[in-house]
N, C-alpha and C positions, 0 to 999 in steps of 0.2 A: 252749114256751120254759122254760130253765129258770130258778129263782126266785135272783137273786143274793144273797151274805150283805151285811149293812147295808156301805153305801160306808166306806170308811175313810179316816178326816181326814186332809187336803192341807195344812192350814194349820200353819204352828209349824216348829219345826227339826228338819231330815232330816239322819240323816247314810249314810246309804244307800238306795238305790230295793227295793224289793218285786222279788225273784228268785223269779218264776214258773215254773212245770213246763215250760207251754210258752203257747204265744200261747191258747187258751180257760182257762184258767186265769187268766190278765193282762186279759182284756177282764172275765170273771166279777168279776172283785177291782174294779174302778174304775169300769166303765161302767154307765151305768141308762136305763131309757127315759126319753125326751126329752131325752136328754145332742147336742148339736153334737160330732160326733168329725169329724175332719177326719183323708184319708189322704194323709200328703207326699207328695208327686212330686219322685222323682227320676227316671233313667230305669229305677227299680228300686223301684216300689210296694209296701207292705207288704203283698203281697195275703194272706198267711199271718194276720195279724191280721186283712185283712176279712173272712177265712172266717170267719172265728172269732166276730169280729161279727152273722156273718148267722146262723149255728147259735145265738149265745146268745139273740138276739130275732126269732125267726123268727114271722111271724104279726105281731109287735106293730104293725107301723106308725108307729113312734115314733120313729125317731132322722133326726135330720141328719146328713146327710152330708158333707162338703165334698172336692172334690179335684181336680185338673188336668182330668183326661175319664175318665169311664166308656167302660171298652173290657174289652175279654178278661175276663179273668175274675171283674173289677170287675161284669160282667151277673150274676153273682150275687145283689148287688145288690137287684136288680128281682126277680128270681125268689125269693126268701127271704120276700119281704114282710115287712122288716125297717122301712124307710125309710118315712120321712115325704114327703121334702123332698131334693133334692138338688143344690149349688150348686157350680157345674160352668161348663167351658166348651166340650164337646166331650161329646157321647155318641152313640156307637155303633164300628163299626170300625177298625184300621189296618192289617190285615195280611190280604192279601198287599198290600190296597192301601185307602185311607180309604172307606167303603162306610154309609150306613145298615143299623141292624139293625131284623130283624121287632118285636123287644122293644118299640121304641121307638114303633112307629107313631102311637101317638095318646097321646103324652108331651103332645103343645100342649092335649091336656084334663085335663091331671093324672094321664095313667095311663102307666107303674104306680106311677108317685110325682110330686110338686109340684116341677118344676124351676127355678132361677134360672140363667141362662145370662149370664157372663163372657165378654172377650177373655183371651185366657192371660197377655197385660202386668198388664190392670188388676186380674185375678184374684190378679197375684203384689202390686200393689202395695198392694191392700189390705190384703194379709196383713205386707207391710213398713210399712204404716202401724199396723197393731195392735203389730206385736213394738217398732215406736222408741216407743211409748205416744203418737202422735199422734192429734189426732182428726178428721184426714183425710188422705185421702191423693192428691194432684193428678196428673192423667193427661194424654197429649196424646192418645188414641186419642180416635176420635171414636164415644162411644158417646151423645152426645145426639143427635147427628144421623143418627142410625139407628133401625131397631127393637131392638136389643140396651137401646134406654132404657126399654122398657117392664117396670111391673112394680118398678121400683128407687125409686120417689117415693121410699122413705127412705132410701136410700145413695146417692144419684147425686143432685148439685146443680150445676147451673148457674149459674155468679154473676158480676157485672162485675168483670174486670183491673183488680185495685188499681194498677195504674200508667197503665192505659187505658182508660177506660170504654167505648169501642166497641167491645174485645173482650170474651171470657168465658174462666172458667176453670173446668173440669171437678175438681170435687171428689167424690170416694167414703168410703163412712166403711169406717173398718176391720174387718176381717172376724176374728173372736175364738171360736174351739171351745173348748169346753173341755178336749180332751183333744186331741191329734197323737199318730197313731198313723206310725210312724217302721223303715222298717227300714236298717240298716246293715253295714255287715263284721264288726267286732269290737268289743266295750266291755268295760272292767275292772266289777269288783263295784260298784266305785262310780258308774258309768253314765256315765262318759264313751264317747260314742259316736264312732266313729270311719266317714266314709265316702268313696267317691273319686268325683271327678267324671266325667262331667259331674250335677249337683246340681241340675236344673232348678229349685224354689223355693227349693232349701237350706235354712236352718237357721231361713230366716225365720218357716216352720210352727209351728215348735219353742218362737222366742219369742214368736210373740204368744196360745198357746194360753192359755188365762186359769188351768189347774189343771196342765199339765204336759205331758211326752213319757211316752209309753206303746210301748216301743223293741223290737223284737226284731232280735235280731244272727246271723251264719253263728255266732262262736263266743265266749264270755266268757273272758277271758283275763287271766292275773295284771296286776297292776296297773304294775309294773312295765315291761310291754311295751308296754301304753299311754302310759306316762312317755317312752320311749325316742322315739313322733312325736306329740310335742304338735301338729304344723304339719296331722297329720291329723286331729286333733276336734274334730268339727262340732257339734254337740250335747254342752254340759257337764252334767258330773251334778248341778249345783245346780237343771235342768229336765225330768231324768228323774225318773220320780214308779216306772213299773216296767220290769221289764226281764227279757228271758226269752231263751235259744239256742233258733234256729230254722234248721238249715240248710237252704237252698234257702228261703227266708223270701218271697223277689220271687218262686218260680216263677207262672206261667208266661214272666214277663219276667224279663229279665237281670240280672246283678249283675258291674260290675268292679272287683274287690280290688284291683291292682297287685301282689298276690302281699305282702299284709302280712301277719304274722304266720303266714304259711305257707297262708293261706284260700284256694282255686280260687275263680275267677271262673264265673259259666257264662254260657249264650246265651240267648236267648228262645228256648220250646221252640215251632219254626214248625207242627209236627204238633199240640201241643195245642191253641195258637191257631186254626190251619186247623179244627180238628172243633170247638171252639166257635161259629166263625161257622156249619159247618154245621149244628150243633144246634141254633141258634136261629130256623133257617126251619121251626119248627113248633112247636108248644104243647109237644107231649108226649115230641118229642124234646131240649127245651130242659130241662123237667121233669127227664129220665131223667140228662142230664149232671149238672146239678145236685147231684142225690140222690147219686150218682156221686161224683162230687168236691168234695162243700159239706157237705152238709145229710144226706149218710147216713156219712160221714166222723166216727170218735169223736174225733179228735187228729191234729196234724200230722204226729204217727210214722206215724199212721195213710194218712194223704198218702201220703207218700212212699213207704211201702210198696207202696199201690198202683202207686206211678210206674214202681217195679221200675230195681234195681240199673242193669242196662246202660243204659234210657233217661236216669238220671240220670250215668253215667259218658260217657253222650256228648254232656252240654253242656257237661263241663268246657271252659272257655276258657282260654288261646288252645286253638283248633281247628284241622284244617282244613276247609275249605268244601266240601263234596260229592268227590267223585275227582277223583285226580289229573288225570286224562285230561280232566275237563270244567273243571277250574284253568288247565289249562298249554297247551291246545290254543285256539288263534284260536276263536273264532266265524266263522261261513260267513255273508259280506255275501250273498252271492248270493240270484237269486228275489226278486221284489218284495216292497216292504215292505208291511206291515196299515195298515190306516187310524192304529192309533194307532199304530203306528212312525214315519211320516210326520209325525202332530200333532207325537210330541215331538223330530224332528229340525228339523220346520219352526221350532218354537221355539225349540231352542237356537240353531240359525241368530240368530233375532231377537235371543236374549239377546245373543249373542255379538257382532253389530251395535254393539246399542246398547253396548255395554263400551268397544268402539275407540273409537266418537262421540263418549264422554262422560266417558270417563275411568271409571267405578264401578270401585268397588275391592273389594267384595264383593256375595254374593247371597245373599240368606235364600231358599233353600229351602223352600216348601211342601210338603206332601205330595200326593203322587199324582205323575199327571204332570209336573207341577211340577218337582217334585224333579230327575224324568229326565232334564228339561231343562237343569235348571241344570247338573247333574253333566256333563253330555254336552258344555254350552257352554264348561264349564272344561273338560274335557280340547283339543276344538278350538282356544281360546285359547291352554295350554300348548304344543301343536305350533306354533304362530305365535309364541312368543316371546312370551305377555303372560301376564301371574299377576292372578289373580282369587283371592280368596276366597270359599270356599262354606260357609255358616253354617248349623244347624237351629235352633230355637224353648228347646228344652230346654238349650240350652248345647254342644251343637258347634260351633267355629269352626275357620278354613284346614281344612275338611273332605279327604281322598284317599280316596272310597270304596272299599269292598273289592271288585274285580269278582266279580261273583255274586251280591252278596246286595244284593237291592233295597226292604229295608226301610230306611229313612231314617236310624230311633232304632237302628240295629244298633251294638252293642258294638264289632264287628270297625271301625264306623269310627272310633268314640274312638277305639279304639287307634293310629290309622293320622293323628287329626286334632292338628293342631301347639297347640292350645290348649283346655281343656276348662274351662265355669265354669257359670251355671247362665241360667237364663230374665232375669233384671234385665240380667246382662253384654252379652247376643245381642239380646233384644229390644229393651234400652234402651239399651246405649254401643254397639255395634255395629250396629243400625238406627235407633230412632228418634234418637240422637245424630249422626249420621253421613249426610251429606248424598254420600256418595259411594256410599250404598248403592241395590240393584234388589232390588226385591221381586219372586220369582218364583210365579205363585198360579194356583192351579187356582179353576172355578167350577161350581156344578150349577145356576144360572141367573146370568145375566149381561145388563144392559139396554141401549138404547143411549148412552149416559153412564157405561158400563164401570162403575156399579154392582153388588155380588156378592152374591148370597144360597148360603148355605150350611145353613140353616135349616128352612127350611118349604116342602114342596111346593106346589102348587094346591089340591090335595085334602084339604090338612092335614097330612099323612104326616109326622112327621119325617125328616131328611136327615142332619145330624150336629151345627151348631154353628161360631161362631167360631174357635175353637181360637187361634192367636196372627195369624189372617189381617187382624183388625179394624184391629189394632196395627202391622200390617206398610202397610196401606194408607193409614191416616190419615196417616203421617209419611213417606214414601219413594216415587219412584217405581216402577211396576210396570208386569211385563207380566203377561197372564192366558195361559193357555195351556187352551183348552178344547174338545173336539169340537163343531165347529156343528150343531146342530139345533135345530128350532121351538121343541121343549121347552124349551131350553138359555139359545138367543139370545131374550130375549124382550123384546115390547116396554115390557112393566111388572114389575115384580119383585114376587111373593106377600109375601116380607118381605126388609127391606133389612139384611143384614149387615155389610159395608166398604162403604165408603166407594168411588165410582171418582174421586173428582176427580183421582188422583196417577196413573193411569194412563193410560201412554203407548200401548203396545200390545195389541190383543189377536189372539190367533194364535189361528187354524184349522186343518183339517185341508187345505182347499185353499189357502192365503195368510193375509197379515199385514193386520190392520187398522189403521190409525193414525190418529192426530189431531195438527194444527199444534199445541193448547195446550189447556187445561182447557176443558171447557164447549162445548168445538166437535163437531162431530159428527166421527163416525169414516168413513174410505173404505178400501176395500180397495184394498191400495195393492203385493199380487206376488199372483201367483198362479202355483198348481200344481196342473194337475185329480186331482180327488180317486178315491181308490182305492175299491175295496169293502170295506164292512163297514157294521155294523148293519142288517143283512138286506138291504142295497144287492147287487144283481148291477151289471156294467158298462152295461145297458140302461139301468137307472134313475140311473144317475148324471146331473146336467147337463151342458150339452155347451159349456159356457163361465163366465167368472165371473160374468156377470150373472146366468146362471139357479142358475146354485151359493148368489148371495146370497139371491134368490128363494125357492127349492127349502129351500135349508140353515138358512137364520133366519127369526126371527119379527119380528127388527129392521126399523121406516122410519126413512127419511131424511127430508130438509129439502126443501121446493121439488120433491118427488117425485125426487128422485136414487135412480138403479138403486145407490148404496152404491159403484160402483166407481169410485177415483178417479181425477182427469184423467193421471195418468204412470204408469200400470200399469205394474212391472214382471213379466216372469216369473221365476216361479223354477225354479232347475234341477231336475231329476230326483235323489230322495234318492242318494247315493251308495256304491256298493260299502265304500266304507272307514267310512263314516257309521254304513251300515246294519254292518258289522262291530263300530263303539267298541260301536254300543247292544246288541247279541247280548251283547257279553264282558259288557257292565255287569248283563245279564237274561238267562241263558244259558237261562233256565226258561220267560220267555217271560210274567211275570205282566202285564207292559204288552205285552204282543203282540196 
């Protein structure tokens, strides 16, 4: 580790930020071990500054970290042995689809660092309660009545409704870094920083750090040209403390300019990401990335050098999406669909349902299948004449994905979505505000009370985290959309992360489960016999839905009921044109 020079005083009147070489130079100058540095989330994380982070204290063991989710190349991270502590609401993968990483396995004993795990609302609001200088901050997620409350005795208080004493009121204390590490598009010398949405925690990082913004931009630009969109700076220079050019600053995640100041946007690089996740199923190939691109890297010139000219000329965005021929040509519905083709057609099916029934006027989008589903249920809607909106976590709303690319957080669909703001807007005025919204949610176990853990295996294993799922479930109704099996459907949950009271449906891969109203038990209530997959051949499948509930979950029922309820209906066979939207949507075939 190298020895930093004595910090330099924050306090008194600035009238300019500290303009650094490049990002390890701006961590050297301000950061020290046992400093809380907190990395914004936008959909464009400062990973350039985290590198920089994990090279200056490598070994030390000392810093807090704070930030939306560890994923991509945030596993640095872990492998630097930088970190103490890490207050998080999501760690491990999202690309090509949400997935546990090896890194993680045995996080629930403190290795390779001390985790605190958030829902992504309450995560954001804590930090909107530090930047308004409050000293708390009140949630409707229900994280007392979960295991997400463990661990929190001193930030998470339960207390009687000053208006009602037989309810409670969920209060959190503010969460306060000393430093937000911040990247942006462009900022003048004077550290106005300027960035474009969608902004998932936005700017609130910024104000509630207690010493400052610690900023790196694509490019620093006369001041001037700052003056000319006041309407785009997000971060003022009276809260940047330094400030340094860094282009390509989010690699390996995205970054969208709007084309200010002349700056390209570029893409998430899906090849760098892909050979992360592969490097991590194993010590020493995790090691070797690492060294590679962290920790034997002298400077981010030095980065990008590696990345080599063309790789970075081909994420200039806008793009186009793989070849023409596989843009512009249909997808072939034909040939049976795969078990999860099936899940997420059976699903959108259900979403779609319940849309007509109920009127909802939007769908937050989970990740995974999830997502597929909602996407898939809107376009079905659009051909019938009915408009939904489809929302993500980070601040996309009236979503129009881009066919082909089935990453959720993908740039190409801000471009393409009619309104872009950050995680308060979508998770809180546009779900938990809005009583016209469906929550669409994946599970990696699931009880029979449509309880969700996303969490913890049996075994201990970590899985990934609440991510915004907690918050999506406590206030809105849902469906789950998740492959049945023993492991999956179970009759007790290892740890409880959402909430199921607010869940209406959940869907399989052979039919739809539902329940009359809260608290009642679920019956399978259509059915579609199930395809092969997960090492199933057609022999081993069951040859009805009674033995499907049997065979396929680990769920009982009441009064011994076989699960299947009294007015089964069936459902049809997926169809040619069905199994077509979802091809054009996943031409690649990652939910296949």
């Amino acid at each position: 580790m190298t020895t930093a020079p004595e910090r330099p005083a924050t306090a008194g009147r600035r009238t300019a930020p500290y303009l650094a070489t490049g990002p390890d130079d701006l961590v050297r100058r301000f950061v020290r071990e046992g400093d809380h540095v907190h990395a914004a989330a936008t959909m464009s994380r400062p990973n350039a500054l985290l590198n920089a982070v994990c090279r200056a204290f490598t070994g030390s063991h000392s810093l807090t970290v704070s930030t939306t989710a560890v994923h991509s190349s945030a596993h640095a991270l872990a492998l630097s042995g930088a970190v103490r502590k890490v207050i998080t609401g999501f760690v491990g993968d999202t690309f090509p689809s949400p997935r546990p990483n090896r890194l993680y396995r045995e996080l629930a004993e403190g290795r390779p660092f001390e985790v605190e795990m958030w829902s992504l609302l309450s995560y954001t609001q804590r930090l909107m309660a530090a930047a308004l200088g409050q000293p708390f901050a009140t949630t409707g997620s229900m994280l007392a009545e979960t295991d997400l409350r463990n661990g929190k005795e001193g930030a998470l208080h339960l207390v009687p409704h000053p208006e009602d004493p037989e309810r409670s009121v969920t209060l959190l204390s503010p969460l306060r870094p000393r430093f937000t590490l911040f990247h942006g598009v462009v900022a003048d010398r004077r550290g106005n920083v300027v960035a474009c949405p969608p902004l998932g925690e936005g700017a609130w990082a910024a104000y509630a750090a207690t010493e400052g913004v610690l900023a790196s931009v694509e490019a620093i630009v006369d001041d001037e040209v700052i003056a000319a969109m006041p309407d785009r700076v997000v971060i003022p220079a009276a809260r940047v403390l330094g400030l340094c050019e860094t282009p390509l600053g989010a690699h390996p995640q995205s970054l969208r300019t709007g084309g200010l100041a002349g700056v390209d946007g570029y893409l998430d690089d899906y090849t760098f990401l892909t050979d992360i996740v592969a490097a991590c199923k194993a010590p020493e190939t995790a090691a070797a990335w690492y060294e590679k691109w962290v920790g034997g890297v002298e400077s981010h010139a030095d980065y990008l050098e590696r990345l080599g000219e063309k790789r970075r000329a081909a994420l200039v965005f806008p793009a186009p999406l793989g070849t023409p021929e596989k843009v512009q040509s249909p997808a072939d519905g034909s040939g049976a669909p795969t078990e999860q083709e099936q899940l997420i057609v059976l699903g959108a099916r259900a979403v779609a349902d319940l849309v007509r029934e109920r009127g909802y006027d939007t769908l937050l989008a989970g990740i995974g299948t999830s997502h597929m589903s909602a996407w898939l249920a809107a376009r079905l809607l659009a051909d019938d004449g009915i408009q939904v909106q489809v929302a993500a976590e980070l601040g996309l709303q009236s979503m129009d994905p881009e066919p082909g690319d089935v990453f959720l957080f993908s740039q190409r669909h801000a471009e393409r979505s009619r309104m872009l703001a950050g995680v308060a807007e979508t998770l809180g005025g546009a779900v938990a505000a809005n009583p016209r919204c469906l929550g669409v949610l994946s599970a990696a176990e699931i009880d029979p009370d449509a309880n969700i853990n996303t969490t913890l295996l049996p075994d201990g294993r970590w899985i990934t985290g609440s991510g915004g799922a907690n918050d999506i479930a406590s206030s809105v109704d849902c469906v789950v959309i998740a492959v049945a099996s023993a492991r999956r459907y179970v009759p007790r949950l290892t740890h409880l992360t959402s909430p199921g009271l607010r869940v209406r449906d959940v869907v399989s891969q052979f039919g739809r489960f539902t329940r009359p109203g809260p608290g009642m038990p679920f019956a399978l209530t259509t059915w579609l016999p199930p395809v092969p997959g997960r090492g199933r051949t057609e022999q081993d499948l069951p040859d009805g839905p009674e033995a499907a509930v049997l065979d396929l979950t680990g769920w009982t029922f009441p009064d011994g009921s076989t699960g299947v309820g009294r007015f089964l209906t069936g459902e049809k066979a997926v169809t040619t044109e069905e199994l077509a939207l979802l091809r054009t949507m996943d031409p690649e075939g990652c939910y296949r």
